[in-house]
C-alpha positions as CSV (number, residue, x, y, z in Angstrom):
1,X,188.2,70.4,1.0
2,X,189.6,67.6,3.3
3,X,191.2,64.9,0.8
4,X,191.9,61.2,2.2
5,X,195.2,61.6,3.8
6,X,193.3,64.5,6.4
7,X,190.6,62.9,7.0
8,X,192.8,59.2,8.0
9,X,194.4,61.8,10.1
10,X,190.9,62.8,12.0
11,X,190.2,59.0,12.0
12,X,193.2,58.0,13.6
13,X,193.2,60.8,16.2
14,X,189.4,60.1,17.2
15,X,190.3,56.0,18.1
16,X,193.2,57.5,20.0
17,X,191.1,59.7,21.7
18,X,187.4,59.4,21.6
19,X,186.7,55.5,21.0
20,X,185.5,53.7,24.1
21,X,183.7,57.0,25.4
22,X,180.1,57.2,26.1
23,X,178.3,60.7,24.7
24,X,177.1,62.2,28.6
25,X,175.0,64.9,26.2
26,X,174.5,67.5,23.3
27,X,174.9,70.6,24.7
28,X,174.6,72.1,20.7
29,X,173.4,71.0,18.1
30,X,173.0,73.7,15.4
31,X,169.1,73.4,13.5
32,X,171.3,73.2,10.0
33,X,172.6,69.6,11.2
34,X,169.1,68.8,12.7
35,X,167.7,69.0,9.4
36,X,169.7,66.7,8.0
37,X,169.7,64.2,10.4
38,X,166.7,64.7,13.1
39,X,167.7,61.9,15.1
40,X,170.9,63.1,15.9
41,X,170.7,63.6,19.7
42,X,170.1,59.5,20.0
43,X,173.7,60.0,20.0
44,X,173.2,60.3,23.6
45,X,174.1,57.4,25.9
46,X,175.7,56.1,23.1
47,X,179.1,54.8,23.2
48,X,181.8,55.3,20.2
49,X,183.1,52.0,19.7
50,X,185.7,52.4,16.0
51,X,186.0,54.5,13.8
52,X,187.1,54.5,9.9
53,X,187.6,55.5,6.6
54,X,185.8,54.9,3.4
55,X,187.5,57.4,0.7
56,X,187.0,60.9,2.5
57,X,184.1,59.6,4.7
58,X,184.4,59.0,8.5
59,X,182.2,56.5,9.4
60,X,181.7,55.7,13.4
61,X,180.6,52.5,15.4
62,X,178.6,53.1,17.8
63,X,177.7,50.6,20.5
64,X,174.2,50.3,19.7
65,X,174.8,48.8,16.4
66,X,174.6,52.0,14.7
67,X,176.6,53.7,12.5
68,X,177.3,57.6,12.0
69,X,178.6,58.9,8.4
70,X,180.3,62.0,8.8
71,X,182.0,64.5,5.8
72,X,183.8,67.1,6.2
73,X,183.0,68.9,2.6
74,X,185.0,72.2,2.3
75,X,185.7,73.3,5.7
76,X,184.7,71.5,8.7
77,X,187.0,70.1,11.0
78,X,186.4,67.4,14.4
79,X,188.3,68.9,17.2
80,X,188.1,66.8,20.3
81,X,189.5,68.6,24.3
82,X,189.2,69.0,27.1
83,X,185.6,70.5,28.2
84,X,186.2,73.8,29.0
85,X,186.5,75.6,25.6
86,X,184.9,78.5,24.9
87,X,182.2,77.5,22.0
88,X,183.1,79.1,18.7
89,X,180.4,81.1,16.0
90,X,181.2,78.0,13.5
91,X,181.1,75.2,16.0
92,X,177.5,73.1,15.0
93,X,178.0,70.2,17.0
94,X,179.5,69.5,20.8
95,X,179.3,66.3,22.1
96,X,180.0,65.9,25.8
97,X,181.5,62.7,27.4
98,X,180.9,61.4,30.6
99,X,184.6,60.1,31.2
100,X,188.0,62.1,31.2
101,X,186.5,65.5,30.9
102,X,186.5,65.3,27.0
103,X,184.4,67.4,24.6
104,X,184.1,66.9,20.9
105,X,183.2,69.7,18.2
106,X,182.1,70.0,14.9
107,X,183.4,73.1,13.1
108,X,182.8,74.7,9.7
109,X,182.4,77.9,8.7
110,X,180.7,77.3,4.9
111,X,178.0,74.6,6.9
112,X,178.5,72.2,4.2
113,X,179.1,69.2,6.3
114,X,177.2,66.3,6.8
115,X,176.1,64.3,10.1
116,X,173.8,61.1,9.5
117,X,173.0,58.0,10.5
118,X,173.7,55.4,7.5
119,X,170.5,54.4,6.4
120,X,169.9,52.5,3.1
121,X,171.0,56.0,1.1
122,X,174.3,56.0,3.0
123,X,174.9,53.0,2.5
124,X,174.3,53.1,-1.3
125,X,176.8,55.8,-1.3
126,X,179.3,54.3,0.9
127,X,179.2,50.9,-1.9
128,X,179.6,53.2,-4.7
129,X,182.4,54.5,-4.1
130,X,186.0,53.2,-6.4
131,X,188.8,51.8,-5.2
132,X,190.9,53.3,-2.3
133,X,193.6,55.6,-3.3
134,X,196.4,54.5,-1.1
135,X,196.3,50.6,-2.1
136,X,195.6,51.6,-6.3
137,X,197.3,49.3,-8.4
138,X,198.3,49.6,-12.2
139,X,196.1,46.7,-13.4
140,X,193.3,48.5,-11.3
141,X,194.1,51.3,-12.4
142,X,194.5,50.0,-16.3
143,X,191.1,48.9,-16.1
144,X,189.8,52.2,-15.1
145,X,191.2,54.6,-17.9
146,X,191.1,51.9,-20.6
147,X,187.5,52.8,-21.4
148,X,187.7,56.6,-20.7
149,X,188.3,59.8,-22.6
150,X,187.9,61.9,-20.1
151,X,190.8,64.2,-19.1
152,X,192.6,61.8,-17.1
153,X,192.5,64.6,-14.1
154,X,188.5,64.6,-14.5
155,X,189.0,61.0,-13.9
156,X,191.3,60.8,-11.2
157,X,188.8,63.1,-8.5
158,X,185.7,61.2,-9.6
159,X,185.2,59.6,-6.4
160,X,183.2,56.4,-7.8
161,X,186.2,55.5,-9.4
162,X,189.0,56.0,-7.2
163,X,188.0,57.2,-3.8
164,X,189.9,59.7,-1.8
165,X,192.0,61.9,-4.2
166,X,191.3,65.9,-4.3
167,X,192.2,68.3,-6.2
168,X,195.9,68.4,-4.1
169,X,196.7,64.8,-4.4
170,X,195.6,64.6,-7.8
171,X,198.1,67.3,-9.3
172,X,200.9,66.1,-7.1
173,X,200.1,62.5,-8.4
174,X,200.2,64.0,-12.3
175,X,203.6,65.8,-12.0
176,X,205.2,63.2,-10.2
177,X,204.7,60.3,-12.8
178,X,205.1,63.2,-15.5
179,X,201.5,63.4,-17.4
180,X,199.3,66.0,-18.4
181,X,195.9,66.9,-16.5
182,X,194.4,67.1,-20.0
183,X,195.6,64.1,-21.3
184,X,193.4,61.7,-22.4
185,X,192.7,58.9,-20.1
186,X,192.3,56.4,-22.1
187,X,195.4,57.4,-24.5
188,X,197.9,56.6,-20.8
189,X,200.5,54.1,-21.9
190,X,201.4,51.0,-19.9
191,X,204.5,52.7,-18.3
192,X,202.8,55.9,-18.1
193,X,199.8,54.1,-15.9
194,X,202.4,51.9,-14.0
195,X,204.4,55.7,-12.7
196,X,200.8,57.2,-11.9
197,X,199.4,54.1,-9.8
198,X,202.9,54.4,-8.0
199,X,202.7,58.0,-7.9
200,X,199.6,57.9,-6.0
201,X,200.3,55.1,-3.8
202,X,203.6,57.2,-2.5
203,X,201.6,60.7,-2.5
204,X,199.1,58.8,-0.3
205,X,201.4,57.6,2.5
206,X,203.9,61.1,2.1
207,X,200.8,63.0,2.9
208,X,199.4,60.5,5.7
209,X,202.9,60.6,7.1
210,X,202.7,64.6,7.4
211,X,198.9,64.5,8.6
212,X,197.5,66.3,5.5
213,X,197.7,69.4,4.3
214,X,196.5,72.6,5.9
215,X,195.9,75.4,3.7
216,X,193.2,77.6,5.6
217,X,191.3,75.5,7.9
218,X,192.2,72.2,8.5
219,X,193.1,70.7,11.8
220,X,193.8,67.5,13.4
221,X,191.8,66.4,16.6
222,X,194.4,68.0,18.7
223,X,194.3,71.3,16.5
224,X,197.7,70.1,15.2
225,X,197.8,71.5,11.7
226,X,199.1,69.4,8.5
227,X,202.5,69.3,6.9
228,X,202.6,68.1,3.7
229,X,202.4,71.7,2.2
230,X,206.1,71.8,2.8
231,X,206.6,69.2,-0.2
232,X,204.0,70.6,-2.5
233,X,206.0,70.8,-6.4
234,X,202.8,72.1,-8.0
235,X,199.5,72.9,-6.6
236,X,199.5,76.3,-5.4
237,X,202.8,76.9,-7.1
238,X,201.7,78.5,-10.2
239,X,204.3,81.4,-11.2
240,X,207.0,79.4,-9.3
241,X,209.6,77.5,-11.1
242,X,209.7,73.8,-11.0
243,X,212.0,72.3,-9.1
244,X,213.0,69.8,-11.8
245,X,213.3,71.8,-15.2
246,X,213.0,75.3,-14.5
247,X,209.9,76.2,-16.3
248,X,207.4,77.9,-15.1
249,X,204.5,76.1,-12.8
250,X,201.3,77.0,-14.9
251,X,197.6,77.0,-13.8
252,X,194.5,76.1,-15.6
253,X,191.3,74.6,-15.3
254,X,190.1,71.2,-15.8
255,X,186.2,70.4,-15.5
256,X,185.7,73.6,-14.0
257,X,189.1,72.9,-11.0
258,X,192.2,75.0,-10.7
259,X,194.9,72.7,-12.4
260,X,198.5,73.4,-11.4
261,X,201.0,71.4,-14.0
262,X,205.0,72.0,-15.3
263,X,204.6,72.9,-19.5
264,X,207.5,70.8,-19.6
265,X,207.5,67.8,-17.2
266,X,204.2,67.2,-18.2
267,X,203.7,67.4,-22.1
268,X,200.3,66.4,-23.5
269,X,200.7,64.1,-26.3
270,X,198.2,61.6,-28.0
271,X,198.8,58.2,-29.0
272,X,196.5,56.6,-31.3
């Protein structure tokens, strides 16, 4: 699933390239996003006027006041061109501008991705969400776990309390400021809260810097892929040895997530 740092990529590709264009038409609209939004094709004459970010949300301004909530879920992707592509089986939206030849698809494969219109519910939703993951700091972040014994991984990708970490950023986050996924949240000492707050903030930018992270299917605007899989120490690494102790990168599951971790770098401990 697209985490913050690929979606800020997608957001800062579509105001280099789409904002300020007027939709000329829908050529496509697949019935699956019709469902879920049957007003979607008011889109039309409509002129993209900002977009941005709210956790792993895109959210576009449109010209006529309105505003369209888009997420990505596990595998779409917003690739914008120039209008001559051949349409793809998995592309569920095309959006047509009248200036600069430029065409704008929706892809994903697993149709779990969402096109609306904030309403009231989006809105709600939108509010909800926690604090942004790239600007967490320890005494927000102190206030968070202090009252929670989840596992402090369960914590970390509930998205009404810090908004935009994933399963990636979140393991990377752990291992760099050296605490266990099961660890208690609220059992997280002061300088163990101060190296994860920090650890996040530096994942964040690392990744943003590197557009993302592309594993299977995600892709910039420009179908540039991401690169932050080049400095991965732990997800995905399970059976590898980690680069700071030699032991043995280990997997297991957390609230029902694939948890990558070092046995060593990261040793659970309690503290009453």
């Amino acid at each position: 699933m697209p985490e913050l740092p690929e979606v800020e990529t997608i957001v800062r590709g579509l105001n280099s390239m789409v904002k300020g264009l007027t939709v000329q038409r829908l050529p496509h609209v697949s019935p699956h996003l019709l469902k879920r939004e049957p007003q979607l094709r008011q889109l039309t004459g409509d002129t993209f006027k900002l977009f941005e970010r709210r956790g792993k949300y895109i959210i576009a301004h449109l010209k006529s006041g309105k505003r369209l909530m888009i997420h990505l879920r596990m595998s779409g992707c917003i690739l914008v061109g120039e209008d001559q592509r051949r349409r793809d089986k998995h592309d569920h939206l095309e959006i047509v501008f009248r200036a600069r030849r430029r065409r704008l698809v929706f892809r994903d494969v697993r149709k779990f991705g969402v096109i609306q219109f904030v309403r009231d519910g989006q809105q709600e939703t939108l509010n909800r969400l926690g604090v942004e993951a790239p600007a967490i700091t320890a005494s927000q972040l102190q206030a968070l776990v202090c009252q929670s014994k989840r596992p402090v991984k369960s914590l970390l990708l509930d998205q009404y309390v810090i908004a935009g970490l994933g399963n990636i950023y979140v393991d990377e986050s752990l291992y760099r400021s050296g605490i266990h996924p099961l660890q208690a949240a609220s059992s997280l000492s002061a300088n163990e809260i101060r190296a994860l707050a920090r650890a996040i903030r530096q994942i964040m930018a690392s990744a943003i810097k590197n557009l993302g992270t592309t594993f299977d299917s995600f892709l910039g605007v420009n179908g540039e892929t991401g690169r932050f899989a080049r400095y991965l120490k732990v997800y995905h690494q399970d059976g590898s040895r980690c680069g700071e102790c030699g032991d043995i990168i280990a997997r297991i599951k957390v609230g029902g997530r694939g948890t990558h971790f070092c046995p060593t770098c990261q040793k659970e401990h309690r503290r009453s």
